[in-house]
C-alpha positions as CSV (number, residue, x, y, z in Angstrom):
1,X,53.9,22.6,-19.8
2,X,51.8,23.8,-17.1
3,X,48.8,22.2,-19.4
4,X,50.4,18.9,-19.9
5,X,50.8,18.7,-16.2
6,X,47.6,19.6,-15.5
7,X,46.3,17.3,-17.7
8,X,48.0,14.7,-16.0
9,X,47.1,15.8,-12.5
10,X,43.2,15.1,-13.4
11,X,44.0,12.1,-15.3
12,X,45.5,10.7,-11.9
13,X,42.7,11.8,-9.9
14,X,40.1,10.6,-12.0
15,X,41.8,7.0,-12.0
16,X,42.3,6.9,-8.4
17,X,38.5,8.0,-7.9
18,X,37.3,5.3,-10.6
19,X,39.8,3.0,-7.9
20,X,38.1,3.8,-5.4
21,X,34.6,4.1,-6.0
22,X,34.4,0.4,-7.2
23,X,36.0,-0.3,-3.6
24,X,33.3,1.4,-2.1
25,X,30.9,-0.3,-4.5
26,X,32.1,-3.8,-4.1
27,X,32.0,-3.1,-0.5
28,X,28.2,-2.3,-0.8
29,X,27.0,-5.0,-3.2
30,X,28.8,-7.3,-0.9
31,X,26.8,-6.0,1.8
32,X,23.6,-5.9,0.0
33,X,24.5,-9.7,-1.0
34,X,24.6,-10.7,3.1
35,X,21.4,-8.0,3.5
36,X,19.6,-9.7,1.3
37,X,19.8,-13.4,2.1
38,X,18.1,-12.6,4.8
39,X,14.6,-11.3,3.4
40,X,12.0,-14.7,3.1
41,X,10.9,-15.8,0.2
42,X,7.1,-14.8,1.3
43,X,5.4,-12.8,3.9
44,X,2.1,-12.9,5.4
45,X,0.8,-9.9,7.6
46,X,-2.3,-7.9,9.3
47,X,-3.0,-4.7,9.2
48,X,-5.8,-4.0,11.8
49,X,-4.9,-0.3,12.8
50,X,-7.4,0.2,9.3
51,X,-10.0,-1.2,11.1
52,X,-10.2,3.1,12.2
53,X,-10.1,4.5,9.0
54,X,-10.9,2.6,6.0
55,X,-10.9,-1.6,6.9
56,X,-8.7,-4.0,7.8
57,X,-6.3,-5.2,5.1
58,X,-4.5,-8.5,4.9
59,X,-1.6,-8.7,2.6
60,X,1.0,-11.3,1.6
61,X,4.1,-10.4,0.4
62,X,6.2,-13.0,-2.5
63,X,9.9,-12.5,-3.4
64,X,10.3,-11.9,-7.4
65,X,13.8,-10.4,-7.2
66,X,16.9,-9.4,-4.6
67,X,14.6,-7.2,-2.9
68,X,11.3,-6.9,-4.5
69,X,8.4,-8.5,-3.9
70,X,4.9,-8.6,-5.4
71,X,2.3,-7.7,-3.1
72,X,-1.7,-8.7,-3.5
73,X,-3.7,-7.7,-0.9
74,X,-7.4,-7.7,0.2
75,X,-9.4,-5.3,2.2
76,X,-12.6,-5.5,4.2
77,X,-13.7,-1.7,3.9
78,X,-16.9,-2.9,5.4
79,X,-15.0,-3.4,8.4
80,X,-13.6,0.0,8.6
81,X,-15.0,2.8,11.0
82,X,-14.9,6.1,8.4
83,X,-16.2,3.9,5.7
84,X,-19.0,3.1,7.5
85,X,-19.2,6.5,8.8
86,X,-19.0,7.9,4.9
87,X,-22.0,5.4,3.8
88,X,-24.5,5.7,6.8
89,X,-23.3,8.7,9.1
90,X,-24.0,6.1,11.5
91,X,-27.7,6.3,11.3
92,X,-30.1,3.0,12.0
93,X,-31.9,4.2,8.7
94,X,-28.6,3.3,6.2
95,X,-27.3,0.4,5.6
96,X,-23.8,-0.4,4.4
97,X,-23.6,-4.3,2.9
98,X,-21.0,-6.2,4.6
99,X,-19.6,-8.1,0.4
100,X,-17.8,-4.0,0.2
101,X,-14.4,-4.8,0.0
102,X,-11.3,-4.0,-2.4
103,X,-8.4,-6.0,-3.7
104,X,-5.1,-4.4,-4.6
105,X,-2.0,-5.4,-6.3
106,X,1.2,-3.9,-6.0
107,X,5.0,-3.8,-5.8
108,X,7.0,-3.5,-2.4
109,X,11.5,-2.7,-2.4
110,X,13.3,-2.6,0.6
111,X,16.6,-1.2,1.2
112,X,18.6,-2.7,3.9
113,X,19.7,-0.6,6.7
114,X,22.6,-1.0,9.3
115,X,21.2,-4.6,10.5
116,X,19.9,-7.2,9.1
117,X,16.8,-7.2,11.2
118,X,15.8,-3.4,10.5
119,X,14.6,-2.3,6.5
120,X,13.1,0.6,4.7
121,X,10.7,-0.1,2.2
122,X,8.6,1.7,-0.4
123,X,6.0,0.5,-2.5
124,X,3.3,1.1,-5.5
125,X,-0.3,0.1,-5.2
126,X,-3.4,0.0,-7.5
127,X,-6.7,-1.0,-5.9
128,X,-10.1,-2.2,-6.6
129,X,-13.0,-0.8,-4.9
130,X,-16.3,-2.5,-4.5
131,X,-19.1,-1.1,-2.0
132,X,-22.6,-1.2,-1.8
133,X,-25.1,0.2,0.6
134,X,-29.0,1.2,1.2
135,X,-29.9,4.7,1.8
136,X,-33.2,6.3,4.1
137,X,-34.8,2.8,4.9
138,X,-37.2,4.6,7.1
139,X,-39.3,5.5,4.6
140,X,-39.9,3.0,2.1
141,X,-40.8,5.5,-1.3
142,X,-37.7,6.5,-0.9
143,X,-35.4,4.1,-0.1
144,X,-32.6,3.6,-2.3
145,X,-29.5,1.8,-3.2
146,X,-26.1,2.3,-3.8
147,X,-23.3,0.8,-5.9
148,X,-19.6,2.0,-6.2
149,X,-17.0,0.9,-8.2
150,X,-13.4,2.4,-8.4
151,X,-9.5,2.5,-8.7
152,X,-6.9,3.9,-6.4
153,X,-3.5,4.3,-6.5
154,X,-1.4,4.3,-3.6
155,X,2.5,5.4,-2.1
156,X,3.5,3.4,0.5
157,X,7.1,3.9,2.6
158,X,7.3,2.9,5.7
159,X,10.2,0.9,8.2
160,X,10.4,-2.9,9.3
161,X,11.8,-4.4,12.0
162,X,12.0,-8.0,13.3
163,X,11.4,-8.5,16.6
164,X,11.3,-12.3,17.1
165,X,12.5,-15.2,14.9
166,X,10.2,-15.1,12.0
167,X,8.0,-12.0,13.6
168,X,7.7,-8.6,12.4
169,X,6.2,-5.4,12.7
170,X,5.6,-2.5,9.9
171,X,4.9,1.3,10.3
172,X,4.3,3.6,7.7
173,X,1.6,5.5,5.2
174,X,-0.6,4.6,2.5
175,X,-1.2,8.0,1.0
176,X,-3.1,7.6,-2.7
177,X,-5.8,9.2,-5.5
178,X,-9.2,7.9,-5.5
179,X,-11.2,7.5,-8.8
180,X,-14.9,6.5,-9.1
181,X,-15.6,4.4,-12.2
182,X,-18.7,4.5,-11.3
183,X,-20.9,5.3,-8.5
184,X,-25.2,5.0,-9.4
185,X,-28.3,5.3,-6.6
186,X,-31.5,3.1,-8.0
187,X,-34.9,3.8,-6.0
188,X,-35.6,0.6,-4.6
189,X,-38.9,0.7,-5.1
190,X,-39.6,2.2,-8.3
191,X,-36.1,1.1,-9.5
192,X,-35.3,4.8,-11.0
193,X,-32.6,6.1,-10.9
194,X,-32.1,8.7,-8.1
195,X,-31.1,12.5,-9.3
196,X,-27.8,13.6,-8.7
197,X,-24.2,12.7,-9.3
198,X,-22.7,10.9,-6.9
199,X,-18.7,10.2,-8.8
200,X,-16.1,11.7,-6.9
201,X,-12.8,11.4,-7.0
202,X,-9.9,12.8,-4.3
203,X,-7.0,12.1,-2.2
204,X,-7.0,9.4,0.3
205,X,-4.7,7.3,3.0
206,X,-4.6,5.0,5.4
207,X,-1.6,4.0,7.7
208,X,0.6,0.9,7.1
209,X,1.0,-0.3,11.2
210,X,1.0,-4.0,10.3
211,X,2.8,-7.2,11.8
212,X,3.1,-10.3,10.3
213,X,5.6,-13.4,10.0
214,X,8.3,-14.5,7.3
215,X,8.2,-17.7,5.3
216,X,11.4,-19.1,4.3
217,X,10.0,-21.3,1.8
């Protein structure tokens, strides 16, 4: 009896949870549904904070689903201070060539938070890295240049928030793996190549402090 009753007991709280979870989950999706209208159907935004660590990036954004959006982007790592710094240590005698730059493509969600104005977001990037620079110019037999080519993957989460009609700005971090595909030095004069390995691979960042503006169409 006291099994049959018990039995019943969970029964009734199992159908009145089932009840009320899809309550709370119509609730949501119907949130989520007036969230949601609100996100443009393409973004465009700067990213110039970079322009301290790794270059400048600009970066458009274009709606593929509720919330998701595919995200190219292109950075100028010429532009950037410890990319110049990592190429010529900031001596006159190296050069870096101002064609380095990277392109990236990724994938960017956000999740809507308690107004329509303010979102989370998180996001999966793979890069391409092109640089090129000349090394010890100062003395001629052994000047030399440098070509690199690699991938890197990156995490981004960060937080949105509009400020003005069709305005926004964007904090958050880029952190990611770097991976040289290739990475060669060729004497310049002689046009041997120049002893040593110089493929590396490692973790890297930058920070996501962007602003940009919404495009409804």
């Amino acid at each position: 009896m006291k099994k049959t009753a018990t039995f019943f007991l969970i029964l009734a709280f199992v159908a009145l949870s089932q009840q009320s979870f899809s309550q709370v989950s119509e609730r949501m999706d119907s949130i989520y549904r007036n969230k949601e209208a609100n996100l443009p159907a393409w973004t465009f935004n700067v990213n110039l904070m970079d322009i301290a660590l790794y270059g400048p990036i600009i970066q458009i954004e274009f709606k593929i689903s509720n919330r998701g959006y595919l995200v190219p982007w292109l950075r100028y790592s010429y532009a950037g201070a410890v990319s110049q710094y990592n190429w010529t240590n900031f001596e006159d005698y190296n050069k870096f060539n101002p064609i380095s730059t990277a392109i990236a493509l990724g994938y960017k969600k956000f999740i809507p938070g308690d107004k329509n104005l303010h979102h989370i977001y998180w996001g999966l990037f793979g890069e391409f890295v092109y640089e090129k620079g000349l090394k010890d110019t100062d003395v001629p037999s052994y000047e030399y240049e440098q070509t690199r080519t690699a991938v890197v993957g990156y995490l981004n989460v960060g937080y949105r928030w509009k400020s003005r009609r069709n305005f926004y700005w964007s904090l958050g971090v880029l952190p990611g793996f770097s991976y040289d595909l290739e990475n060669e030095a060729i004497y310049t004069d002689s046009e041997g190549p120049v002893p040593g390995d110089y493929k590396k691979y490692g973790l890297t960042g930058m920070i996501d402090f962007s602003f940009g503006w919404n495009f409804e169409k």
